[in-house]
C-alpha positions as a Markdown table, in Angstrom:
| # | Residue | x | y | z |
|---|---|---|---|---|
| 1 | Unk | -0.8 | 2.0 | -4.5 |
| 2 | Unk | 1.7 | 4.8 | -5.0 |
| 3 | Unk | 4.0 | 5.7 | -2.9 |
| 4 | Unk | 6.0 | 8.7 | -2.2 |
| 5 | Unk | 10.2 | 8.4 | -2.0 |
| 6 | Unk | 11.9 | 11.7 | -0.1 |
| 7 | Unk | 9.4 | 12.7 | 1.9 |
| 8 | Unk | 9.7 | 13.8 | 5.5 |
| 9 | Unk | 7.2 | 13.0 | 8.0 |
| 10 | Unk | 4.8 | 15.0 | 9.4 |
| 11 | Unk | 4.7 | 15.8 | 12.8 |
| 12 | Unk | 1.2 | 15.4 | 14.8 |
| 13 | Unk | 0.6 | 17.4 | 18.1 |
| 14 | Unk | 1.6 | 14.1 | 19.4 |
| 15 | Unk | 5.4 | 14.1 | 20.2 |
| 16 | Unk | 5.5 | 10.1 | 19.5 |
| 17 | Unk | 3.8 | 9.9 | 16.2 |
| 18 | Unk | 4.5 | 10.6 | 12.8 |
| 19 | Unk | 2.9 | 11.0 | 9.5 |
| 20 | Unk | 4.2 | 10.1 | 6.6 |
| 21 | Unk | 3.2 | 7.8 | 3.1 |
| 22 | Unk | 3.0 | 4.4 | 4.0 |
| 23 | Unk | 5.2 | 1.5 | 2.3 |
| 24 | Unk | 3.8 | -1.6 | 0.2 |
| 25 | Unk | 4.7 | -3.8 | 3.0 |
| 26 | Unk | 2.7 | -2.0 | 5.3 |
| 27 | Unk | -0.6 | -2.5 | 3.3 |
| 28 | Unk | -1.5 | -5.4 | 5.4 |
| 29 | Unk | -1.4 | -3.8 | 8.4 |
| 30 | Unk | -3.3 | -0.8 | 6.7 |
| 31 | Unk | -6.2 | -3.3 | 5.6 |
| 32 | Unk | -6.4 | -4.6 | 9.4 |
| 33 | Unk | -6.9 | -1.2 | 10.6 |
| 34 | Unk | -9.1 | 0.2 | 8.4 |
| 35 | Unk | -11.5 | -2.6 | 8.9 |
| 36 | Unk | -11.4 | -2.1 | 12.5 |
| 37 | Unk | -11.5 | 1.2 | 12.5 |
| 38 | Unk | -14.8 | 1.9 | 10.7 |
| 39 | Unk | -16.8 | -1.7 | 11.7 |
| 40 | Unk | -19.5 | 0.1 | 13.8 |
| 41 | Unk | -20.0 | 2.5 | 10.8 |
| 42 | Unk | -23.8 | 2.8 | 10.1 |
| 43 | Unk | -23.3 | 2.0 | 6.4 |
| 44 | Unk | -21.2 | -1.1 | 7.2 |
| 45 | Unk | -24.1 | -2.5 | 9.5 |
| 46 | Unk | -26.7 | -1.8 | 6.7 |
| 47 | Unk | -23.9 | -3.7 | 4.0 |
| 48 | Unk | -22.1 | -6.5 | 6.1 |
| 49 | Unk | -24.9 | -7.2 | 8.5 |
| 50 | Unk | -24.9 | -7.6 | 12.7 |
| 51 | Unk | -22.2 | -9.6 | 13.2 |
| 52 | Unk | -19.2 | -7.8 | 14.3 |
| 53 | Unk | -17.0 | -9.9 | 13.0 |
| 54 | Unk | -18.3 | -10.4 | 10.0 |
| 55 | Unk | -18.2 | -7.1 | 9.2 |
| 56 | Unk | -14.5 | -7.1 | 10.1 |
| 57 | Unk | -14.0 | -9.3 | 7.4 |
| 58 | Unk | -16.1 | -7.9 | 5.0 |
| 59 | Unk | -15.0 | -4.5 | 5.0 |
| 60 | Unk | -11.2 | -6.0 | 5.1 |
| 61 | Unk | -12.0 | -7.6 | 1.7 |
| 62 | Unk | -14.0 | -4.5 | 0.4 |
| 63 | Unk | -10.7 | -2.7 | 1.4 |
| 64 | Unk | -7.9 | -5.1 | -0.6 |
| 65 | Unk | -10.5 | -4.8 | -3.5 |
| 66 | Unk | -10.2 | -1.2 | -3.5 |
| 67 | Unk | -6.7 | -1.2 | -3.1 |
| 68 | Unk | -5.9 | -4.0 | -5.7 |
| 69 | Unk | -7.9 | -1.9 | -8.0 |
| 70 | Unk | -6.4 | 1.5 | -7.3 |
| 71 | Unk | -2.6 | 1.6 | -8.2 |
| 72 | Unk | -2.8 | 5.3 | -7.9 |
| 73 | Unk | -4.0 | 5.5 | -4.4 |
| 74 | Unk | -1.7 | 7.3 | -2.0 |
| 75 | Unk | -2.1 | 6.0 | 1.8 |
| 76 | Unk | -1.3 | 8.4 | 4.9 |
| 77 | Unk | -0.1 | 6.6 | 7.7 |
| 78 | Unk | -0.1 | 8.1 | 11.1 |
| 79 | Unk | 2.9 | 5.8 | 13.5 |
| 80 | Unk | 3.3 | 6.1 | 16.9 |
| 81 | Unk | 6.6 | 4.5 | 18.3 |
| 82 | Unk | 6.3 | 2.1 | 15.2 |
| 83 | Unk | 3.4 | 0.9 | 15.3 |
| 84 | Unk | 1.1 | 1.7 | 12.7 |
| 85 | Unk | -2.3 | 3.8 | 14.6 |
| 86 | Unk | -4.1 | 5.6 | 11.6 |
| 87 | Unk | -4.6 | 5.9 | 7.7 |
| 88 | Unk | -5.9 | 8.0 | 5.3 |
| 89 | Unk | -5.8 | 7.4 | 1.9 |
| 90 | Unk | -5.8 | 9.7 | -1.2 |
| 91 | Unk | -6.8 | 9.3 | -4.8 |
| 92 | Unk | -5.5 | 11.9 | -7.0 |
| 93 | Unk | -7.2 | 13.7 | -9.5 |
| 94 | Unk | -9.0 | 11.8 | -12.2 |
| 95 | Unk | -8.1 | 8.7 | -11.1 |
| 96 | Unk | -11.1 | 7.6 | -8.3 |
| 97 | Unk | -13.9 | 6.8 | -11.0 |
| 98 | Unk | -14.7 | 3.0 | -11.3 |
| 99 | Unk | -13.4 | 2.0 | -14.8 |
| 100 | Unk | -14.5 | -1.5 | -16.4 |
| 101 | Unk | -10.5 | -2.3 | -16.1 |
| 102 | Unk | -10.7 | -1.4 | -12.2 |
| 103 | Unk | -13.6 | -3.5 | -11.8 |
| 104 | Unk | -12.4 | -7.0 | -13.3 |
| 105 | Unk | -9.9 | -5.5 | -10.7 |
| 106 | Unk | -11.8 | -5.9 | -7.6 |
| 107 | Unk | -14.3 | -8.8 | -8.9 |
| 108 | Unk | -12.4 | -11.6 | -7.1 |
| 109 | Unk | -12.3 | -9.9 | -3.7 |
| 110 | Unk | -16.0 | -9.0 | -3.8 |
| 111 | Unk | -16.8 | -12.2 | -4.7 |
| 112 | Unk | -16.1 | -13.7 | -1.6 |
| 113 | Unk | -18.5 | -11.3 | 0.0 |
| 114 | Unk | -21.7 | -13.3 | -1.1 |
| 115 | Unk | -23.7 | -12.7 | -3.8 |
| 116 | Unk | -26.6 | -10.7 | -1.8 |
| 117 | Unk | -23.3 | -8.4 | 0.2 |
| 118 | Unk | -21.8 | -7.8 | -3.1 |
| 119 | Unk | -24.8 | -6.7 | -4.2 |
| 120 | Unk | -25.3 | -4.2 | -1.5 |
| 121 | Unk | -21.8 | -3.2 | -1.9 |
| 122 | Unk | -22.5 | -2.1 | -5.1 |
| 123 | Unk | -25.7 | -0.1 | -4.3 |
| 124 | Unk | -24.0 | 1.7 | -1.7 |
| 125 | Unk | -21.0 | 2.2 | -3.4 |
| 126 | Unk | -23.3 | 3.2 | -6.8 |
| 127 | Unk | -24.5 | 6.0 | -4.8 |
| 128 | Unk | -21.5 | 7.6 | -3.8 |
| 129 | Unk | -20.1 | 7.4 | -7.5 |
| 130 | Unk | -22.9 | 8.6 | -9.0 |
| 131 | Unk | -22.4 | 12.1 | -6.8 |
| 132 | Unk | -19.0 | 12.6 | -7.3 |
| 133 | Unk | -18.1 | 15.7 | -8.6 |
| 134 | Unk | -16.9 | 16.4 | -12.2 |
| 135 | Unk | -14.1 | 18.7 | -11.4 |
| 136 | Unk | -10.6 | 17.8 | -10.9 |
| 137 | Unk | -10.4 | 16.9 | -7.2 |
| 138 | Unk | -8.6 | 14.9 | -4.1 |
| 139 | Unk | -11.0 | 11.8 | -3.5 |
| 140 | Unk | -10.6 | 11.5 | 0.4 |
| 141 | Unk | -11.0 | 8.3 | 1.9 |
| 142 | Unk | -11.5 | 5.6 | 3.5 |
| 143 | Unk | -9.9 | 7.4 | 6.8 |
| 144 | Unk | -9.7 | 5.0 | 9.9 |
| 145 | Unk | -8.3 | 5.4 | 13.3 |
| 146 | Unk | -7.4 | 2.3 | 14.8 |
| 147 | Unk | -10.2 | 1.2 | 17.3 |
| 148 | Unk | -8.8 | 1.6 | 20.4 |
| 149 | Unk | -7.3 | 4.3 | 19.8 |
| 150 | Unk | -9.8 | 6.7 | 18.5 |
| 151 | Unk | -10.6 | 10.2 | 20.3 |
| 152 | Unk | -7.0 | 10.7 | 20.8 |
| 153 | Unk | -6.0 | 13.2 | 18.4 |
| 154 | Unk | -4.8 | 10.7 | 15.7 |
| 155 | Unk | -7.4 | 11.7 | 12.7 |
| 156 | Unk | -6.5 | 15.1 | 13.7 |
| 157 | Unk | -3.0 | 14.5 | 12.8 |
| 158 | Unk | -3.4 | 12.7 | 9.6 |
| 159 | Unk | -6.1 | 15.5 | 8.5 |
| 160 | Unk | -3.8 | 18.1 | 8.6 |
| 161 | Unk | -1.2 | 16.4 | 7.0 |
| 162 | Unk | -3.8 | 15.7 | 3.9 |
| 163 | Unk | -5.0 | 19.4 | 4.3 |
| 164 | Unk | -1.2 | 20.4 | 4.1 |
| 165 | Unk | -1.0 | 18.9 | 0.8 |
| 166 | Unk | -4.4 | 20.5 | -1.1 |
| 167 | Unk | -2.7 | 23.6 | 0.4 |
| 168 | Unk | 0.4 | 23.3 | -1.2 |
| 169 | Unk | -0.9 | 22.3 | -4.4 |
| 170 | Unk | -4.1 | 24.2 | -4.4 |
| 171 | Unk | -6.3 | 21.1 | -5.3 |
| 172 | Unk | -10.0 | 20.5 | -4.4 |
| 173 | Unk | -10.6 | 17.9 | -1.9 |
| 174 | Unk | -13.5 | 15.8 | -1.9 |
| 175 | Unk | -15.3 | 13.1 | 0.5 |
| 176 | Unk | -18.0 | 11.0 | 1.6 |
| 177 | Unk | -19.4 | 9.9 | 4.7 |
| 178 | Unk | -22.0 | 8.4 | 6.8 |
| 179 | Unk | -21.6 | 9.7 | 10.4 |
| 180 | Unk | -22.9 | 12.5 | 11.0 |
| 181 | Unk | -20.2 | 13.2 | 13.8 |
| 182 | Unk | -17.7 | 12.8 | 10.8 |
| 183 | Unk | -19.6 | 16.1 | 9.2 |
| 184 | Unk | -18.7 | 18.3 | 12.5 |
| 185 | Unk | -15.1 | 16.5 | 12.4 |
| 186 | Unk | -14.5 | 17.4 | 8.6 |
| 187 | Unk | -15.6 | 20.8 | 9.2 |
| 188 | Unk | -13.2 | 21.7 | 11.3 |
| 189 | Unk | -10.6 | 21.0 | 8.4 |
| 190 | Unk | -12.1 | 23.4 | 5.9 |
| 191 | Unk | -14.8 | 20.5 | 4.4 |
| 192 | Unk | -18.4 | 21.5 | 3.5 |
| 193 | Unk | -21.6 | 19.5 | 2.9 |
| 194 | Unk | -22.5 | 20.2 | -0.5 |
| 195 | Unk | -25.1 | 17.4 | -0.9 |
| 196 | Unk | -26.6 | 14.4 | 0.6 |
| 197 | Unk | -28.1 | 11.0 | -0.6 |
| 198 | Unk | -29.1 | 7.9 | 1.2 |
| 199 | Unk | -27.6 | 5.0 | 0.7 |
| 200 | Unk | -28.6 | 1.0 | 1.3 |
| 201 | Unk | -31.6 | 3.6 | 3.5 |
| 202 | Unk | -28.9 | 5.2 | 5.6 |
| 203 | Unk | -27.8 | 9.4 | 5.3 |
| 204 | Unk | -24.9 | 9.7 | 3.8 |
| 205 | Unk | -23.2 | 13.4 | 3.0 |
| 206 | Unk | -21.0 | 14.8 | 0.7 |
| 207 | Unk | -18.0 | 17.4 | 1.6 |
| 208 | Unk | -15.9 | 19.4 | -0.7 |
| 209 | Unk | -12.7 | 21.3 | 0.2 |
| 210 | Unk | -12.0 | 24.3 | -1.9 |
| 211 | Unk | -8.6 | 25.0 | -2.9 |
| 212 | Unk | -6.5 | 27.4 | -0.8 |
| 213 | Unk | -6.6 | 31.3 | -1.9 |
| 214 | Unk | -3.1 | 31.9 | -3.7 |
């Protein structure tokens, strides 16, 4: 995971929090999060199964596999009086396809999933790869909100932040998800639907961001 030295934080319309790139020593608090953050997520029942808490884990494995595999990754981190509330991360440009090298990567971690939730992994995950776009772009995600903390403003904050920077650099932003509350939510930040595929038999959609007018 990269990480970003110099930069200010972001303020959110909430005086307490900050945004700002998150340090290695953070990660495992990033992991935690995101896997609490998007358990309920209809894909994550259809991969992980009904168990709550086994889909905790799963998705916290699926997560250090994606980050042990993606050096380049930049991670968002939304604090609120220190405490770490919401991440987004970012992959840059040419750097989000799944290489053979990336995959040895992550092989250990998805291992531990079981054979027949690795496997769904993989079908799920096959999907989204197969639709991503061919022009250089900003691959979005995953974005979590801590739990209990979520309808309070937090995504917003880390959003704009993310928005800021395709703004600044006048990059295309890209993303995938499966909630269809996520679509209305993306929308509001300048994303589009420009395709949909199901995945493991679930909707999933596909949102682009075009770059800002210069």
């Amino acid at each position: 995971m990269s990480t970003t030295r110099g930069e200010r934080p972001a303020r959110s319309g909430d005086p307490r929090a900050e945004v700002r790139a998150l340090r290695p020593v953070e990660l495992p608090a990033a992991v935690g999060l995101i896997a609490r953050g998007m358990r309920d997520n209809p894909v994550h029942h259809a991969a992980y199964g009904p168990d709550p808490d086994r889909r905790l884990r799963c998705h916290a494995r699926v997560i250090r596999a994606l980050l042990a595999a993606s050096p380049a990754l930049h991670l968002l981190g939304v604090t609120r009086q220190g405490a770490l509330v919401a991440v987004a991360a970012e992959a840059p440009p040419g750097t989000c396809r799944l290489t053979t090298r990336r995959l040895l990567r992550m092989l250990p971690h998805l291992a531990r999933l079981g054979p027949r939730t690795a496997l769904r992994v993989r079908a799920w995950t096959g999907v989204w790869a197969a639709h991503d776009p061919a022009e250089p772009h900003v691959h979005l995600g995953p974005v979590a909100v801590d739990a209990h903390l979520q309808g309070r403003g937090l995504g917003t904050a880390v959003l704009r932040e993310h928005c800021r920077r395709l703004d600044a650099t006048g990059q295309v932003g890209y993303l995938e998800t499966d909630k269809p509350a996520n679509v209305v939510f993306y929308r509001r930040f300048g994303y589009e639907v420009v395709g949909q595929a199901p995945a493991l038999g679930l909707p999933t959609w596909f949102m682009r961001r075009p770059p800002a007018a210069r």
